[in-house]
C-alpha positions in Angstrom: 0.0 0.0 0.0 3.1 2.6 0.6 4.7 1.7 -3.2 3.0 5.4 -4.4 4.6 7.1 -1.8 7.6 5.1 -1.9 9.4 7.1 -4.2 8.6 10.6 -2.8 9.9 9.4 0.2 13.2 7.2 -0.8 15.5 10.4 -1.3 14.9 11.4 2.2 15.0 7.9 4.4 16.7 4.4 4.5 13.1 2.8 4.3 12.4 -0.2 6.2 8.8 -1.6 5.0 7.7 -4.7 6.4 4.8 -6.9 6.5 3.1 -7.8 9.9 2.9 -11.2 11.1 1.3 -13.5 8.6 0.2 -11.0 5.7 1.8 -10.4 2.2 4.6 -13.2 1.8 4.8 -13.1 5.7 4.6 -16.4 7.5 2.7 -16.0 10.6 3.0 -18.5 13.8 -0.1 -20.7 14.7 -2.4 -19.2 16.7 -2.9 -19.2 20.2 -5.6 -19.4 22.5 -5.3 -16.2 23.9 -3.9 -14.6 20.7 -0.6 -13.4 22.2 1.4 -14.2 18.8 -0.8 -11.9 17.1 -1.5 -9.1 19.2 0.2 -6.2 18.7 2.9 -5.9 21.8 4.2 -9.2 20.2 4.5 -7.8 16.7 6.0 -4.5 17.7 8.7 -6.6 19.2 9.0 -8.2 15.6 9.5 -4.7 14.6 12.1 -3.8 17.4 14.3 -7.1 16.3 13.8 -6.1 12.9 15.4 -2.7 13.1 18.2 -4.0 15.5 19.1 -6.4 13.2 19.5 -3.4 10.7 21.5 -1.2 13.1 18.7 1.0 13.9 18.1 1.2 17.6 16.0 4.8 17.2 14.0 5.1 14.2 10.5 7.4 12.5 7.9 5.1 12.5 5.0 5.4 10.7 1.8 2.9 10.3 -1.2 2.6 8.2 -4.5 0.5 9.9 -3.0 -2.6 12.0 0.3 -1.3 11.4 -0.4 1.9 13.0 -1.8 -0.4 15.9 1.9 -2.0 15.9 3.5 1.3 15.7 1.7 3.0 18.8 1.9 0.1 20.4 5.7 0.1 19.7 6.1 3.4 21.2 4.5 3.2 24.3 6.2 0.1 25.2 9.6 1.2 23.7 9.7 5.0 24.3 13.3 4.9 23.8 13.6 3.1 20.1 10.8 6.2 18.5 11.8 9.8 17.3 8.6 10.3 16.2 5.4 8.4 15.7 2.9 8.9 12.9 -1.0 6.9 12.1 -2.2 6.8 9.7 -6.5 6.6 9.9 -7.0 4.5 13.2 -8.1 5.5 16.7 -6.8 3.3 19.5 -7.8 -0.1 19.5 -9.8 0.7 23.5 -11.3 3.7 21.8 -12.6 1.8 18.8 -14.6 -0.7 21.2 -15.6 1.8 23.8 -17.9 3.9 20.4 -19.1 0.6 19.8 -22.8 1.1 19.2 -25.6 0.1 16.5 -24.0 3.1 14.1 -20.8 2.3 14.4 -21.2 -1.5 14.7 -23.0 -1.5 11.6 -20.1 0.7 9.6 -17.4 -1.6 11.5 -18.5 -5.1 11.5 -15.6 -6.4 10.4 -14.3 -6.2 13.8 -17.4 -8.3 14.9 -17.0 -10.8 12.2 -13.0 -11.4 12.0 -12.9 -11.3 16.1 -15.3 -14.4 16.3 -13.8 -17.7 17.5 -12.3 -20.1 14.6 -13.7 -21.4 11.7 -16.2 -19.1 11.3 -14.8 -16.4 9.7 -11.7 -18.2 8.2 -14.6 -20.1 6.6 -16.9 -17.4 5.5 -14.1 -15.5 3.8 -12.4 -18.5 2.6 -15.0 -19.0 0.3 -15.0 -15.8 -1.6 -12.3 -13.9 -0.8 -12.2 -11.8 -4.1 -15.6 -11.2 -3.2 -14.8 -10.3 0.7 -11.4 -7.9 -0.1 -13.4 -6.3 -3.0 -16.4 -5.2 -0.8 -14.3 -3.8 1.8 -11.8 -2.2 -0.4 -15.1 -0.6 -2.1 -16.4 0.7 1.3 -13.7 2.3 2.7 -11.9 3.8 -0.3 -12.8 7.6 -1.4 -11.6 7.1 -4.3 -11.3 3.4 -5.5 -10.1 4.8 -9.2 -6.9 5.8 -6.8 -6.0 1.4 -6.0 -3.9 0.5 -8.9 -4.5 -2.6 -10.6 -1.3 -4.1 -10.0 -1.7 -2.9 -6.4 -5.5 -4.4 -6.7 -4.3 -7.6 -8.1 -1.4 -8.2 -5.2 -3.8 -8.1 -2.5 -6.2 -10.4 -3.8 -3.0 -12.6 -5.0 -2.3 -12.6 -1.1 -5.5 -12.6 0.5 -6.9 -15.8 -1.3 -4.2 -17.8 1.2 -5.8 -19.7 3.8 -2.6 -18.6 5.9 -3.2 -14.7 5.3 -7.2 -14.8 6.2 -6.1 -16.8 9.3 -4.0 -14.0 10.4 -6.0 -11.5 9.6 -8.4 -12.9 12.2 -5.9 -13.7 14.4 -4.9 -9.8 14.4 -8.6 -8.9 15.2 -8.8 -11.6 17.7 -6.3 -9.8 19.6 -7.8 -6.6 19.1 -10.9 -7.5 21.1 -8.7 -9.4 23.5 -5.1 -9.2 24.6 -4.5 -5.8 23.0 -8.0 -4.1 24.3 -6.4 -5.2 28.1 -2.9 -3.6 27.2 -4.5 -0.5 25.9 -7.1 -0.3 29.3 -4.1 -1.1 31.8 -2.0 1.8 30.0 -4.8 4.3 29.9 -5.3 3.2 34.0 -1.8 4.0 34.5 -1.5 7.1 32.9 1.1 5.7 30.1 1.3 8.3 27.5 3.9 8.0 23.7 6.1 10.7 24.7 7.4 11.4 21.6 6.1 13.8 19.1 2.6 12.0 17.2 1.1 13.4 13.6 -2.5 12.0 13.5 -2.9 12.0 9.2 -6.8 11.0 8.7 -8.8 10.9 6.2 -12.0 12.8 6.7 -14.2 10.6 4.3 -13.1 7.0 6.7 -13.2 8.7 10.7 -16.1 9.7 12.0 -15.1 10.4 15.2 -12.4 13.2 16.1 -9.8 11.5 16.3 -7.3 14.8 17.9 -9.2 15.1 21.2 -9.1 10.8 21.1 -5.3 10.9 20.5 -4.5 13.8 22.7 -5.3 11.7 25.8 -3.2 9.2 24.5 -0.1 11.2 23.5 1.8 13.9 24.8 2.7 15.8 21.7 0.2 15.3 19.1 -0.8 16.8 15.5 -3.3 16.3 12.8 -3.7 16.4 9.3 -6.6 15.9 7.8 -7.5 14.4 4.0 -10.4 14.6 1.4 -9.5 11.2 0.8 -10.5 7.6 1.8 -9.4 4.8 4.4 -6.3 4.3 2.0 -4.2 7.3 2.1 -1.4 6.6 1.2 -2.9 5.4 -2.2 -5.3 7.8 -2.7 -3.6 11.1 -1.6 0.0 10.0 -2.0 2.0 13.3 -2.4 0.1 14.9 0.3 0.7 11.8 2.5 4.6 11.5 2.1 4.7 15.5 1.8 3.2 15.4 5.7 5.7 12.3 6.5 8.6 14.2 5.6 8.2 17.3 6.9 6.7 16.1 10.0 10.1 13.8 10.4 12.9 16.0 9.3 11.4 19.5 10.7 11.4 19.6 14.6 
């Protein structure tokens, strides 16, 4: 999803781009019962071996959807490893199930359906997942004209393996579980990301505000705002990597 921004932003940054656990040519671990190789405290980890391994021990981070779950997740448990932190078009994962109601359920049932217990929605999806990724893609997109074909064509290519719809459950299992507790026993304890945090949100995805939302969860926190879709960094990439760079190399 970042190869349109990709080269607006290669001059600028050594850019490390990986996929979470189990998506894209990813192989995930099995799952758990209480989705602890999936949830995002585990995968941020992934991302803090990842770096070392590079020679990066403080890095920019930025994430899009579960990624930006990883990423704020990464920085409040590893304050030390983040410059500066940017999500993209997410609210916190406790904040997202605390607005849970029969507006919002209805516009996010995804998180309903993928979050019930296996088969069920491994199996649902499993039988028409050109038909699943399509309808979602076409629901949260502002401008689907803006998903490239060969863009288009890789995620279904990916999302037809039974391995890649099992993770993507397994991500949203821990999003109503295991992550939901890390995010309500950080909140209890005051825990803030103490870096510098650029909110980038598309206005025609978020409902909600997500500034006030993110200023209780961040010390230093900014917004940009998009007449775009869930997909921003496809659908308004100049202004997306414009943001990512100035927000990164200008204090």
């Amino acid at each position: 999803m970042w190869h349109r921004a990709v080269p607006l932003l290669k001059d600028f940054f050594s850019l490390v781009i990986p996929d979470s656990r189990g998506y894209g040519n990813s192989i995930g671990p099995k799952p758990d019962a209480a989705h602890i190789n999936y949830s995002k405290r585990t995968m941020a980890v992934d991302m803090i071996a990842l770096m070392s391994s590079l020679g990066h021990k403080q890095f920019y981070l930025a994430g899009h959807d579960r990624g930006a779950r990883v990423a704020y997740r990464l920085a409040l448990d590893h304050p030390q490893s983040v410059h500066r932190l940017a999500v993209l078009d997410i609210l916190p994962t406790l904040n997202v199930w605390e607005q849970i109601n029969e507006k919002t359920a209805m516009a996010n049932y995804h998180w309903l359906l993928l979050s019930q217990p296996s088969p069920l929605p491994e199996h649902l999806i499993g039988c028409d997942p050109d038909f699943f990724l399509n309808h979602i893609l076409g629901r949260w997109a502002g401008h689907k004209e803006a998903l490239s074909p060969a863009a288009m064509a890789e995620y279904l290519r990916h999302f037809r393996k039974s391995s890649v719809i099992e993770a993507a459950c397994e991500d949203y299992r821990a999003g109503a579980s295991v992550d939901l507790e890390h995010d309500r026993l950080d909140r209890a304890a005051g825990h803030q990301i103490r870096c510098p945090t650029y909110i980038i949100w598309s206005k025609r995805f978020l409902s909600a505000n997500p500034l006030k939302i993110w200023q209780q969860w961040a010390e230093d926190v900014r917004e940009l705002i998009l007449d775009c879709g869930h997909f921003v960094a496809e659908e308004d990439p100049i202004s997306c990597a414009t943001a990512l760079r100035n927000f990164f190399l200008n204090p």
